[in-house]
C-alpha positions in Angstrom: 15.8 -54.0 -24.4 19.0 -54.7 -25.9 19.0 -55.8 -29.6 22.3 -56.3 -31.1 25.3 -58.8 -30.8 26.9 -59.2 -28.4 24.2 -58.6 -25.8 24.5 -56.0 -23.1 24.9 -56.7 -19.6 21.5 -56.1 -18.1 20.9 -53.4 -15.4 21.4 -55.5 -12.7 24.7 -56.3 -13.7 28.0 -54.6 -11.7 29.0 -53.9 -15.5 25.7 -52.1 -16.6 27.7 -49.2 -17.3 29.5 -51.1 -20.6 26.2 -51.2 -22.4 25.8 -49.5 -25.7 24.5 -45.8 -25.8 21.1 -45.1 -27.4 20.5 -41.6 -26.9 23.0 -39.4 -25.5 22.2 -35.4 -24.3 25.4 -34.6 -23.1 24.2 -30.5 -23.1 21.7 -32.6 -20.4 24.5 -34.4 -18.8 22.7 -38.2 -19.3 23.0 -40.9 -21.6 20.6 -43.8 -21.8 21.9 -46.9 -22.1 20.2 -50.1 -24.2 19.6 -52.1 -20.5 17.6 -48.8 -19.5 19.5 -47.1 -17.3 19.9 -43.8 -17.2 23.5 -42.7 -16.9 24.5 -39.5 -15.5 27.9 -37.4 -15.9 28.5 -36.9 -12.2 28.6 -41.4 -12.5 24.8 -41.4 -11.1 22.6 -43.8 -12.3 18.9 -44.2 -12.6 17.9 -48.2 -13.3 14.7 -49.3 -14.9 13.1 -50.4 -11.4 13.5 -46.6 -10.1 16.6 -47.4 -8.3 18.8 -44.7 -7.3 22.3 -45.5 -7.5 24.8 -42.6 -6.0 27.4 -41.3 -8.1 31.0 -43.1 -8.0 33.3 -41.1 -9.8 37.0 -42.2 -8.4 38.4 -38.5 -6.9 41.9 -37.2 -6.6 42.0 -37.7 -2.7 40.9 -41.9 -4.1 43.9 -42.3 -5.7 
């Protein structure tokens, strides 16, 4: 999906997250991303195979 320089890591990829926003609807709370996922606020992601990956925002009792 991705069309510009440098290419975006794919959604497979531990850093899918780094590709380039192409629609964002933060009033929604999602972005999609140019690999296809669909990136969520809360750190949830939705990838182009229909995977479900949980949320992984770092919290307070993390750090």
């Amino acid at each position: 999906m991705c069309q510009h320089t440098p290419i975006c890591p794919s959604a497979e990829a531990a850093d899918r997250e780094a590709a380039v926003v192409v629609a964002a609807h933060p009033e929604q709370g999602w972005s999609l991303l140019c690999n296809g996922v669909l990136l969520f606020e809360d750190t949830g992601e939705i990838l182009p195979n229909g995977k479900i990956v949980a949320p992984h925002r770092l919290t307070s009792a993390a750090v």
